[in-house]
C-alpha positions in Angstrom: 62.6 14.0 -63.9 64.6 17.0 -63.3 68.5 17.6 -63.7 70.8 19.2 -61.2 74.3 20.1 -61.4 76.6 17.1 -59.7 79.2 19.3 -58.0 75.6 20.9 -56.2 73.9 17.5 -55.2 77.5 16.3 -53.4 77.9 19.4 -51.6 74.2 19.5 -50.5 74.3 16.0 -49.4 78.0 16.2 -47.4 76.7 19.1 -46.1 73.7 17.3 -44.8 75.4 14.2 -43.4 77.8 16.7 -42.0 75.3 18.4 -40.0 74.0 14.8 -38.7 77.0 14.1 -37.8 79.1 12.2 -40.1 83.1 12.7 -39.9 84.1 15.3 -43.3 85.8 12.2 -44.8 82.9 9.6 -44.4 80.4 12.5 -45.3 82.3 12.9 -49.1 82.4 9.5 -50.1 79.0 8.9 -49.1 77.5 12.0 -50.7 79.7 11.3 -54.0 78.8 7.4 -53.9 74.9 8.3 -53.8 75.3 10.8 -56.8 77.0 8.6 -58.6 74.4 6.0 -58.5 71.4 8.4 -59.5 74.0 9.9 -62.5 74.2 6.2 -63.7 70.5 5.8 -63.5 70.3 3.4 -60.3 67.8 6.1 -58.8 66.4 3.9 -56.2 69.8 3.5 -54.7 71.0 7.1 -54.8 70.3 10.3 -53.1 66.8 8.5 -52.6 68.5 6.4 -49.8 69.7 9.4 -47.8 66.9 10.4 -45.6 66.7 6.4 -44.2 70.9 7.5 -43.6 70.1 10.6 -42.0 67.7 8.7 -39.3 69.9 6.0 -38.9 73.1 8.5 -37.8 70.3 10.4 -35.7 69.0 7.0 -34.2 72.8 5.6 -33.3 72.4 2.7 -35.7 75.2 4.4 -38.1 78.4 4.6 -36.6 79.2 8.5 -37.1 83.2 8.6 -36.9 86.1 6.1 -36.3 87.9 3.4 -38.3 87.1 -0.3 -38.8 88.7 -3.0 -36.7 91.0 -4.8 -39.1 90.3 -9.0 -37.6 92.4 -11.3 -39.5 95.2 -9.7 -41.8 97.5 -12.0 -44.2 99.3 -11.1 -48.0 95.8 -11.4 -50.0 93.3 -11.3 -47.4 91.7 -9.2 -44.7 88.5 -9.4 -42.1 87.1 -6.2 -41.0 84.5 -5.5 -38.7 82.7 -2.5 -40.0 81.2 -1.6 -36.9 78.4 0.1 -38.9 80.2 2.5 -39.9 79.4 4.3 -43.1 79.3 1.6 -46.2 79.9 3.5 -49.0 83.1 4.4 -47.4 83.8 0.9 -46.0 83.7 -0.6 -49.2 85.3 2.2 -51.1 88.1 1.7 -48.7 87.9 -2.1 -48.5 88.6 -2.0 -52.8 91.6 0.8 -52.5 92.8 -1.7 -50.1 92.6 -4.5 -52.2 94.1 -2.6 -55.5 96.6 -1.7 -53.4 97.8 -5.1 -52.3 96.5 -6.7 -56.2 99.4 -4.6 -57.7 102.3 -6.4 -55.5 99.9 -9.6 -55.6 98.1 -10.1 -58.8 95.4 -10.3 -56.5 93.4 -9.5 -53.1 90.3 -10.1 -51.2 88.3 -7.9 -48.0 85.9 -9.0 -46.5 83.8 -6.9 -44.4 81.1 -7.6 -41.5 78.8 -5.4 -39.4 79.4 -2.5 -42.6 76.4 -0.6 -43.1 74.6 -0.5 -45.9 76.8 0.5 -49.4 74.0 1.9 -52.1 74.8 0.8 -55.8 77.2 -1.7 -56.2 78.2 -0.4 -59.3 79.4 3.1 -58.6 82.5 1.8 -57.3 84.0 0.1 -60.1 84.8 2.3 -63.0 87.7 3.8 -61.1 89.2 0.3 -61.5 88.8 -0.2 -65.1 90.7 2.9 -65.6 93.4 1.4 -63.7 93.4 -1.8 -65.7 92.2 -3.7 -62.9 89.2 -5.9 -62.4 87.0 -5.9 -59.7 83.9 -7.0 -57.9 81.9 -6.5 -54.6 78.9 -8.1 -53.4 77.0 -8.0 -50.2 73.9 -9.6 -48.3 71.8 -8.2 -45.6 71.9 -10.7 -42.5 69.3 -9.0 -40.9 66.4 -8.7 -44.0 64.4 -12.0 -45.2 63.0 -10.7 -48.9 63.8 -13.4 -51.1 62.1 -17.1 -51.1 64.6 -20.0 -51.6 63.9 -21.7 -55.3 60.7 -24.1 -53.9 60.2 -22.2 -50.6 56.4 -20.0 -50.1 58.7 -17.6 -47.6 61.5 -15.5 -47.6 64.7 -16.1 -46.1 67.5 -14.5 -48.5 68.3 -10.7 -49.4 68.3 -9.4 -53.0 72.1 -10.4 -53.1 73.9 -8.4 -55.6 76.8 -8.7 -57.1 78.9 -6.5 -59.5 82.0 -6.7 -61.6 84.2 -4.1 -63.6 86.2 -5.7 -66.6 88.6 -3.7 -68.9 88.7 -3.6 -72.8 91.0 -0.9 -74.2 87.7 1.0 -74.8 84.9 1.6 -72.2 84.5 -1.0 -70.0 82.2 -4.3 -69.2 80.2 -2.9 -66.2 77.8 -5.9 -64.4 75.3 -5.1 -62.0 73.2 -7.6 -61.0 71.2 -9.3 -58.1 70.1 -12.8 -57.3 66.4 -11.7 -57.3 64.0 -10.5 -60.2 64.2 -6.9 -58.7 65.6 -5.1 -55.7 63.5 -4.2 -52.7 64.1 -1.1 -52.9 62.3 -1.0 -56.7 59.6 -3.1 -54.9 59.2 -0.3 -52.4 59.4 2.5 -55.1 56.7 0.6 -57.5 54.3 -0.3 -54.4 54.2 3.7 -53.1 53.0 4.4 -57.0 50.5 1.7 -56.8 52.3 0.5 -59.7 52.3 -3.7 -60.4 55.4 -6.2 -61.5 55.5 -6.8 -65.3 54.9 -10.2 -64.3 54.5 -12.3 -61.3 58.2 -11.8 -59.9 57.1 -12.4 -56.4 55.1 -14.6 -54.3 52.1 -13.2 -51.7 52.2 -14.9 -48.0 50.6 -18.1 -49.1 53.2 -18.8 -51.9 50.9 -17.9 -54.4 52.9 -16.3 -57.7 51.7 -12.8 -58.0 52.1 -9.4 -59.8 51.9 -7.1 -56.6 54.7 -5.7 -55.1 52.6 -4.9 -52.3 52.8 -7.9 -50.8 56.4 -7.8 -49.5 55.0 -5.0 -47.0 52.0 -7.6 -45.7 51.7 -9.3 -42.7 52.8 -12.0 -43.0 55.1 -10.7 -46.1 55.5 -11.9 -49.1 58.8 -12.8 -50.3 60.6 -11.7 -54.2 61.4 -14.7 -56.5 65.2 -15.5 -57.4 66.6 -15.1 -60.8 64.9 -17.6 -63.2 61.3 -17.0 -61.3 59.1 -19.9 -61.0 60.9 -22.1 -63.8 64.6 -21.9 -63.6 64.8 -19.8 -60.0 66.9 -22.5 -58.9 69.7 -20.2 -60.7 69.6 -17.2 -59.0 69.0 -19.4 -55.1 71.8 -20.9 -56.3 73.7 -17.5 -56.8 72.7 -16.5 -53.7 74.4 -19.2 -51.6 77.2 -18.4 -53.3 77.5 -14.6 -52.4 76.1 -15.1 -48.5 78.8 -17.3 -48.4 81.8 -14.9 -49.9 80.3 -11.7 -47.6 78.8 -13.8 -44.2 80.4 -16.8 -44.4 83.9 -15.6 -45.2 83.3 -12.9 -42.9 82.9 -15.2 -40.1 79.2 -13.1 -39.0 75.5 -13.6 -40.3 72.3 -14.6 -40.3 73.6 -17.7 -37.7 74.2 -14.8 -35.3 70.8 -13.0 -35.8 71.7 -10.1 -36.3 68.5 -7.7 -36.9 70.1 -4.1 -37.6 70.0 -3.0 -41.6 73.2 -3.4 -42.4 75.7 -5.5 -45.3 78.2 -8.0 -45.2 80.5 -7.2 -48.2 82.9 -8.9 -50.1 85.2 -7.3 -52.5 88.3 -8.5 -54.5 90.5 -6.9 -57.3 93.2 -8.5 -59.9 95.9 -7.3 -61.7 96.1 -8.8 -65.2 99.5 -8.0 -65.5 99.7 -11.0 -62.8 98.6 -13.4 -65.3 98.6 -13.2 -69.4 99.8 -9.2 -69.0 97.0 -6.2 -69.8 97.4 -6.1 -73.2 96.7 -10.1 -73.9 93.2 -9.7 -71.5 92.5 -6.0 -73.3 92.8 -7.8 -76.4 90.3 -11.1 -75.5 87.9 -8.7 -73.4 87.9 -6.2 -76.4 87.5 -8.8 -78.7 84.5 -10.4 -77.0 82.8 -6.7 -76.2 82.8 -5.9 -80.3 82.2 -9.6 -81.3 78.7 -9.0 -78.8 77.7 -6.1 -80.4 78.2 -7.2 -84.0 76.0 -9.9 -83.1 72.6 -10.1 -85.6 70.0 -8.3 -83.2 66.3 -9.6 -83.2 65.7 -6.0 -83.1 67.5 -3.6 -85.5 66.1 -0.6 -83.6 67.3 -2.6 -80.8 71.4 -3.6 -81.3 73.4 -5.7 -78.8 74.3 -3.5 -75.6 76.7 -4.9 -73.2 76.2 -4.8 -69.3 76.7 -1.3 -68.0 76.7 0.6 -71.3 73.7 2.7 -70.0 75.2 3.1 -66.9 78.3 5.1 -68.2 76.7 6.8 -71.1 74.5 8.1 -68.6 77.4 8.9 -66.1 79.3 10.9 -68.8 76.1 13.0 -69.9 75.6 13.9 -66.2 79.0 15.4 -66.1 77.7 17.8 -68.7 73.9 18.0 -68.6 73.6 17.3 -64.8 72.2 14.8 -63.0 68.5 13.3 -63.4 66.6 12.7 -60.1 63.5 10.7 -59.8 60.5 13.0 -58.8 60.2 11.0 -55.8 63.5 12.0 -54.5 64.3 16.3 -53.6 61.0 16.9 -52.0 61.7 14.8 -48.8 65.1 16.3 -49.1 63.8 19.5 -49.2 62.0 19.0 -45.6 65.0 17.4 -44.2 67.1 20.7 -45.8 64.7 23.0 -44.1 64.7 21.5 -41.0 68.5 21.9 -40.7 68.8 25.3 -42.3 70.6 23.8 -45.5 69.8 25.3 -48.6 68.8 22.5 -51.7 69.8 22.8 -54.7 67.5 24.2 -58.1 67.0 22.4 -61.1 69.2 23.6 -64.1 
């Protein structure tokens, strides 16, 4: 892996969503949101995601420009219709919005369908913490079948991920997880390297549990076990139902429509603690619980307690001064795509 400085990687990657035609605005967020992702470590949903952006702007299926149509607006809830514009910005958008209305609120919800899709759930949220606010966003794909149902040999379901930001008066709680084992996209990433599952986290086209992540690509595919795998997956189905219904079924749009364009349905909501037992009081509990987990006896002393996300921003905050680490796989397709539009890439450091 090689490090790049971050100022270099957003201004390359504006500059090339720019040139595809991206409105300035829609072109920053997007370029800062995938950099953010690979400088937390989430490489597969970074700056490796912008050449599929690239083609879908070229092949119309990425709305280039515009706003989103705003469908049912009240005190602490709003529908928008994304009309696939670009999701990283939807959704940064969609959670300003939301903080917004949380401060006069306590809290508020937007919930967008027909976005496009909106990378790592995760880069959005620190923002928040630092505002003493906590939020969440989720999404589903109505268009992808990648996940089996808990008992079902086919897919039907999306990785479904969800992620939360929750304040302490030090760093914050940072969750980022899905309803599946893995993602696709790390399914993708491991199959390209011939690489296998550390344990049968999927199931091949006869149902059969398996260690290949191969067969999500077969004909017919496979399909990625939920969270809990063949014992307890009944968890993460469960899970599941719960965020298709907070991003399509809240949205009013989904899978019932057939929709068949990569895309997201997003939900996204943000409270105010000062709302309910004041900042300090939820500082204090959320504080408490953060060091009472990592005083905890470890099985592992090499190995103490981490909480979720503590990678994540340790990672974030060395990037600001070491640069950011990219994933072999990701600058040489870059590179062509650069070349082709007479855009310069960046060196390593």
């Amino acid at each position: 892996m090689s490090r790049y400085s971050r100022d270099a990687l957003v201004t390359f990657a504006t500059s090339l969503l720019q040139r595809a035609g991206l409105e300035r605005d829609k072109a920053d967020v997007t370029a800062d949101g995938l950099v953010t992702a690979d400088a937390m470590g989430h490489s597969t949903h970074g700056l490796a995601l912008l050449p599929e952006y690239l083609e879908e702007i070229a092949a119309g299926s990425m709305t280039p420009s515009g706003e989103p149509t705003i469908l049912t607006d009240r005190e602490a809830a709003q529908v928008w219709d994304g009309r696939r514009l670009p999701g990283l910005w939807l959704t940064k958008r969609a959670l300003d919005a939301a903080a917004s209305r949380a401060t006069r609120l306590g809290t508020a919800s937007v919930v967008i369908r027909r976005s496009h899709h909106i990378g790592a759930l995760a880069a959005f949220l620190p923002r928040h913490a630092d505002n003493g606010q906590m939020a969440l966003v989720s999404c589903s794909d109505p268009s992808a079948a990648q996940v089996a149902p808990f008992g079902s040999a086919e897919p039907l379901l999306t990785p479904d991920p969800l992620a939360a930001v929750i304040p302490t008066r030090d760093k914050p709680i940072l969750i980022d997880i899905s309803s599946s084992i893995t993602t696709a996209a790390m399914t993708t990433r491991l199959a390209a390297e011939g690489r296998r599952y550390p344990a049968a986290w999927a199931l091949d086209a006869s149902g059969a549990p398996t260690e290949d992540p191969s067969v999500l690509g077969g004909q017919p595919p496979g399909s990625l076990l939920p969270i809990g795998g063949l014992d307890h997956g009944h968890k993460g189905f469960a899970l599941a139902l719960l965020i298709e219904a907070l991003t399509q079924g809240l949205s009013g749009y989904g899978r019932a429509d057939g929709e068949t364009r990569w895309g997201a349905s997003v939900y996204v909501q943000v409270w105010d603690p000062s709302f309910y037992g004041g900042l300090a009081s939820f500082q204090r509990q959320t504080s408490w619980l953060a060091a009472a987990c990592r005083a905890c006896r470890p099985q592992n002393c090499a190995q103490p307690v981490r909480l979720p996300g503590q990678f994540a921003l340790e990672n974030l905050a060395a990037a600001l001064v070491e640069g950011v680490s990219l994933h072999d796989s990701i600058m040489p397709p870059l590179r062509d795509v650069a070349i082709a539009r007479g855009i310069t890439a960046p060196s390593p450091l």
